[in-house]
Wavefront OBJ file of the C-alpha trace (Angstrom):
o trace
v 250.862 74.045 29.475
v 248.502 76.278 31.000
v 245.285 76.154 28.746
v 243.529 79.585 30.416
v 244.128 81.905 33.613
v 241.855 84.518 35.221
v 241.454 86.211 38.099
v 238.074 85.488 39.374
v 236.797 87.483 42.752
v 240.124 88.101 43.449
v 241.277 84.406 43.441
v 244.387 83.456 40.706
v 242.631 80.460 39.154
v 244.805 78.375 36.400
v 243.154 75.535 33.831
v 245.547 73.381 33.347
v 246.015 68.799 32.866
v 244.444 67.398 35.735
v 245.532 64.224 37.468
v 242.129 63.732 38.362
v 240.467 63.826 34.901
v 241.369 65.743 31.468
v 241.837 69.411 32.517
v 241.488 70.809 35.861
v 241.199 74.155 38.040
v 244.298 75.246 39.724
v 245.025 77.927 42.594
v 247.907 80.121 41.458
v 247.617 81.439 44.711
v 246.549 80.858 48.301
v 242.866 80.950 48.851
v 241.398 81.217 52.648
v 238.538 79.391 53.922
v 235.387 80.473 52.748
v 236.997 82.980 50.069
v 234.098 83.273 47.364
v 235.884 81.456 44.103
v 233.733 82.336 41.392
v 230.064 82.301 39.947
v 229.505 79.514 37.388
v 228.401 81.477 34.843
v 226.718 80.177 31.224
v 223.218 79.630 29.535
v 220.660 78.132 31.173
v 219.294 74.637 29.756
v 217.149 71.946 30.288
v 219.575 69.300 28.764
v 222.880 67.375 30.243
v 225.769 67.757 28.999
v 229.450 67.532 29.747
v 229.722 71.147 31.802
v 226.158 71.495 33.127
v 226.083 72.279 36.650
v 222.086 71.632 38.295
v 221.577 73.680 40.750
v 217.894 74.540 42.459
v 216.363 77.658 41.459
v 214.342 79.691 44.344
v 211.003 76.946 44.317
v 213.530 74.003 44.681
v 213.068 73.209 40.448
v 216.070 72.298 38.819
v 218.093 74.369 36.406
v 220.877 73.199 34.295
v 223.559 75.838 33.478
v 226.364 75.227 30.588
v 229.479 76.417 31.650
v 231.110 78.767 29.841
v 233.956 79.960 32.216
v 236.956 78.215 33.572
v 234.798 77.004 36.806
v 233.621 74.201 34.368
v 237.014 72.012 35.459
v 236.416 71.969 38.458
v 236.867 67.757 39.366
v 235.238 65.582 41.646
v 236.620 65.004 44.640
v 235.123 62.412 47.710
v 237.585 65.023 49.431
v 237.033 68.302 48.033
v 238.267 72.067 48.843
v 235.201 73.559 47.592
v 231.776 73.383 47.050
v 229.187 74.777 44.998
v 226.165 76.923 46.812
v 224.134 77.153 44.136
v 225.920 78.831 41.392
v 229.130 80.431 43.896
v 231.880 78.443 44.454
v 233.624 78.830 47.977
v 236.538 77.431 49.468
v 235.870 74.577 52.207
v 239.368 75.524 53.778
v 242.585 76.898 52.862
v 243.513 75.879 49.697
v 247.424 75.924 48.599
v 249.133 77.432 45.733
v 249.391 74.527 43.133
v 246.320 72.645 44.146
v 243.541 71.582 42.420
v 239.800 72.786 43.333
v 237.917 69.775 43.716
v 233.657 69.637 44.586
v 231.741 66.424 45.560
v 228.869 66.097 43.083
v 227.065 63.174 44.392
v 227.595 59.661 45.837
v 226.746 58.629 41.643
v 230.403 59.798 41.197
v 231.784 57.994 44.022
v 233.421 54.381 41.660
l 1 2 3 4 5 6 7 8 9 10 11 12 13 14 15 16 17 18 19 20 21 22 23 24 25 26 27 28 29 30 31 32 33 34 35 36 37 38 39 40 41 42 43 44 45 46 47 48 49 50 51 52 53 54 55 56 57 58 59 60 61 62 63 64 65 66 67 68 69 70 71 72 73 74 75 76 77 78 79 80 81 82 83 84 85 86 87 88 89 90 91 92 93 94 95 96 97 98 99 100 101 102 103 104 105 106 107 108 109 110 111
């Protein structure tokens, strides 16, 4: 059932069906606090779409970037285990073997 793996910064991450919504990120492993997950990596754009994380560039502006890895399922969570600093994902706290890696993306999310 698993859809992709990698290892990314060291961390086992596993895309597979997501309770939450459609397809989801997975810990194959146990990830500390604060462990560095991954970089959302893709093309930069100016348009929404389904995977485009906005982050601020260095003069507070807003860039979109269309994910291309497997960091694009991460879920929303009003609970999450990670969060996105800019482009890095890190780990809020420890996150178990099994779980999924949720981020908060705004109270616009919050039904």
């Amino acid at each position: 059932m698993d859809k992709e793996s990698s290892d990314l910064n060291g961390q086992a991450l596993v895309v597979k069906e997501s309770g939450i919504h459609g397809r989801g990120l997975f810990s194959a492993k146990r990830i500390p606090k604060g462990a560095l997950l991954g970089l959302y990596d893709g093309p930069r754009t100016r348009r929404d779409g389904r995977y485009v994380l906005w982050v601020e560039d260095d003069d507070g502006n807003p860039v979109g970037i269309n994910g291309r890895n497997e960091l694009r399922f991460v879920n929303h969570s009003q609970r999450p285990n990670a969060e996105f600093r800019g482009e890095e994902l890190f780990a809020l706290r420890v996150i178990r073997p099994g779980e999924e890696i949720t981020h908060h993306y705004g109270e616009e999310w919050d039904d």
